[in-house]
C-alpha positions in Angstrom: 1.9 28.1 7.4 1.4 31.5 9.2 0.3 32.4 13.1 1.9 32.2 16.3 5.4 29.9 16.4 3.7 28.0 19.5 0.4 27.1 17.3 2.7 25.9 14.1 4.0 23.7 16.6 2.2 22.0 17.9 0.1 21.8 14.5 3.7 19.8 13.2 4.0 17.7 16.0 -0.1 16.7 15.7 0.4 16.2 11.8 3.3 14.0 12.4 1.4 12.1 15.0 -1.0 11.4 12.5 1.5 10.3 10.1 3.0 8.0 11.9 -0.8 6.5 13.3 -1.1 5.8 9.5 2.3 4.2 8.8 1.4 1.9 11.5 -1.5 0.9 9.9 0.3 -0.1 6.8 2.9 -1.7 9.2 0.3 -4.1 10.5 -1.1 -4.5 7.2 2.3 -5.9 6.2 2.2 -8.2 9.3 -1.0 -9.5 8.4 -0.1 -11.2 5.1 3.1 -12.7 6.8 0.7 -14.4 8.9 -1.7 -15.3 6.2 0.6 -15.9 3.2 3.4 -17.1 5.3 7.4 -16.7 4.2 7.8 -19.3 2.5 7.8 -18.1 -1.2 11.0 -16.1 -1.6 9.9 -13.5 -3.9 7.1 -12.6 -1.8 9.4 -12.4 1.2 11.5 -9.7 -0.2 8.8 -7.3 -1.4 7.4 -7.6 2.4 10.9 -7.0 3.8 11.5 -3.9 1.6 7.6 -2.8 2.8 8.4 -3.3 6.6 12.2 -0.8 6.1 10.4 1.6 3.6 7.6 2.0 6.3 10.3 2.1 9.0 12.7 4.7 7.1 8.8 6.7 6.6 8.4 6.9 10.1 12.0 8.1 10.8 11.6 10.9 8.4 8.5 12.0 10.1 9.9 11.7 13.2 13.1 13.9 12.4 10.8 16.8 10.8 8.9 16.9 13.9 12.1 17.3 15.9 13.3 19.9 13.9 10.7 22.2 14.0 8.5 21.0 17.1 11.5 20.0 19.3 10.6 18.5 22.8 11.8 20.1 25.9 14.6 18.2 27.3 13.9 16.7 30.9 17.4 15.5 31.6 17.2 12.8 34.5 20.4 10.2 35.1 20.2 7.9 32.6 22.4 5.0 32.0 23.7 5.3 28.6 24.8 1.8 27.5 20.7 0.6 27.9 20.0 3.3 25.1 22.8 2.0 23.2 22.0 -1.5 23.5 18.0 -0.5 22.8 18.9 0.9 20.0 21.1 -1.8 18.6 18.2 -4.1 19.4 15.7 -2.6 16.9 18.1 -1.2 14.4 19.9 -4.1 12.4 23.1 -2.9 10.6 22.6 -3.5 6.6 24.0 -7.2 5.2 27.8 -7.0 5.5 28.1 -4.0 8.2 29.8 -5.2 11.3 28.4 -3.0 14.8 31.1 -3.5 17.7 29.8 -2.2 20.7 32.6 -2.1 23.0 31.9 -0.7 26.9 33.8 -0.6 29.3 33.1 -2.3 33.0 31.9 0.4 34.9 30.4 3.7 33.3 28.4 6.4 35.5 24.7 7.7 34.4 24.6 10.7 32.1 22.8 13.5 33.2 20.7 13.7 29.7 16.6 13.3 28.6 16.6 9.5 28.0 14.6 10.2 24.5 16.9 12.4 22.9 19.9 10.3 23.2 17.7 7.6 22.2 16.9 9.3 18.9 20.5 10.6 18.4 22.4 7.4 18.6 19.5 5.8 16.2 20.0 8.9 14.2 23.8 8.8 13.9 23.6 5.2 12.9 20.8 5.7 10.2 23.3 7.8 8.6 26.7 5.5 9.1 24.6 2.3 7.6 23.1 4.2 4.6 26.9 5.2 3.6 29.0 2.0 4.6 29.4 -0.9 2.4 29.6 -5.1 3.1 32.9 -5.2 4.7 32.8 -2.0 6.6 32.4 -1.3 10.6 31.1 0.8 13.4 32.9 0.7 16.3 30.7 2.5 19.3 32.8 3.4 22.6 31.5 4.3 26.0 33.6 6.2 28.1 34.0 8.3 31.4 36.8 10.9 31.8 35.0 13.7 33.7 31.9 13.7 31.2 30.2 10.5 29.2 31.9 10.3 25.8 30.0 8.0 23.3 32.1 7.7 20.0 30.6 6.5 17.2 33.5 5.1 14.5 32.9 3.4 11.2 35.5 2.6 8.4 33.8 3.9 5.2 35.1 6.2 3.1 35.8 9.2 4.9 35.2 12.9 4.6 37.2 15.6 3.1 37.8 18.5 5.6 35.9 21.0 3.5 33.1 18.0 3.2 32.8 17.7 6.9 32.6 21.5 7.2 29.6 21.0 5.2 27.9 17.9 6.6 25.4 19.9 8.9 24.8 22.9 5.8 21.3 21.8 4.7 20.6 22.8 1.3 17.0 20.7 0.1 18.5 20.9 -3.5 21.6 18.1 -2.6 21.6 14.4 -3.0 22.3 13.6 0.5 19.8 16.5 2.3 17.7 13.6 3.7 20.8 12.5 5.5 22.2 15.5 6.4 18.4 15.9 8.3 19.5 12.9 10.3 22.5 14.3 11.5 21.4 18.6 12.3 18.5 16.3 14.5 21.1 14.5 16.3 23.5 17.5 17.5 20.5 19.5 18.0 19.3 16.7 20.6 22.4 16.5 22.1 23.3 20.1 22.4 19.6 21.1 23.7 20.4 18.9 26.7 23.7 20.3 27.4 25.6 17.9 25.8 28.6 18.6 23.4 28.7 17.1 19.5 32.2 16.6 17.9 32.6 14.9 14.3 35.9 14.1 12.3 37.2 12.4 9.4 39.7 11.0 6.8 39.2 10.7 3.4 39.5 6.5 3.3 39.9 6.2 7.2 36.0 7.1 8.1 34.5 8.7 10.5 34.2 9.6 13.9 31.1 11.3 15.9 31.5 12.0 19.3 28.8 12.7 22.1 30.1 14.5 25.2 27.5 14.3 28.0 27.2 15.6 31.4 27.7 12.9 34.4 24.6 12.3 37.0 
C-alpha cells in the first residue's frame, strides 16, 4: 500500500472494521443452529464450539493488526483497574485444566490509563499465557499499589531461557510462534503509549512473569 501514513491508516483500521462486521456474521450464524439444532448431539456440539473460538481467535488477530499499525490515541482517564481485569476474565475462559487466580488486594487506587488499552493488553497477555500452558498449570494475576498500579501477570508453564525472553518481542513472520509474539509487541505497545511501563521475566521450568506499571489517578 502506498500514500500518505494518515490515509493507510485509517484504510487498516476501516478494512478491519469490515472484517470483523463479517466474522460477526458467521458468529451469529453459529448461534443460529445452536438454537435450531440444539446441543444435544455431542459431535455436533464440538464442531460449533471449535467454530465459535476459531471465529473469536479471527477477530483477535484482526483486532491486533489494526492496533499495530492503526493504533488509537490514548485518552487516559482514572480508571479502576480490577473492573478491566475481572471483564476480562468474564469473557475469556482459561483452556480445560488452566487454573486463573485473581488475587486483589482490599483497597487499590484508579490508574491514570485509556480504559481500552488496558482492556486489550490484559486479554492480550492472557491469549498468549493460555495458548502455552498445559492442564495443571496456573496464572496468578496480582493488583497492587506502591506509588504506581502494578498488575503482574504469573503463570507456571515452562519458562523462558534468558536469550528466549530477549527474543520474545523480535517479530520475525518466518517463526512458529510470530502470531503470538503479535499478541504480546500489541500489549507493551498499549501500555507504553499511555505512559505506562512493561516488565517480563522468566525461568526455564518456573514460568513467567509480565508486569504492568501504571500511573496512579
Amino acid at each position: 500500500m502506498t500514500g500518505e501514513p494518515g490515509i493507510e491508516r485509517d484504510a487498516v483500521r476501516r478494512m478491519g472494521h469490515d472484517l470483523r462486521n463479517k466474522l460477526g456474521v458467521i458468529q451469529n450464524s453459529v448461534y443460529y443452529l445452536e438454537m435450531k439444532v440444539g446441543r444435544n448431539e455431542a459431535r455436533l456440539a464440538k464442531h460449533l464450539d471449535i467454530l465459535s473460538r476459531e471465529i473469536a481467535l479471527c477477530g483477535h488477530l484482526v483486532q491486533d493488526l489494526m492496533d499495530m499499525t492503526a493504533p488509537k490515541e490514548p485518552a487516559p482517564a482514572p480508571t479502576p483497574v480490577q473492573s478491566l481485569v475481572d471483564d476480562v476474565l468474564h469473557r475469556h475462559h482459561p483452556p480445560e485444566g488452566v487454573q486463573v487466580i485473581w488475587e486483589m488486594p482490599a483497597e487499590v487506587p484508579p490508574a491514570q490509563v485509556d480504559a481500552g488499552h488496558v482492556s486489550r493488553a490484559i486479554e492480550n497477555v492472557l491469549v498468549y499465557q493460555y495458548a502455552t500452558l498445559a492442564p495443571g498449570d496456573e496464572v496468578h494475576i496480582h493488583l497492587r499499589h506502591r506509588g504506581e498500579i502494578y498488575l503482574d501477570f504469573v503463570d507456571s508453564g515452562p519458562g523462558l531461557t534468558r536469550d528466549e525472553l530477549g527474543e520474545l518481542l523480535t517479530l520475525r513472520p518466518d517463526d512458529e510462534g510470530f502470531t503470538a509474539r503479535v499478541t504480546l509487541v500489541v500489549a507493551r505497545r498499549l501500555i507504553e503509549v499511555g505512559g505506562g511501563r512493561w516488565q517480563m521475566e522468566s525461568r526455564p521450568g518456573i514460568g513467567t512473569r509480565f508486569t504492568f506499571i501504571m500511573p496512579t489517578a
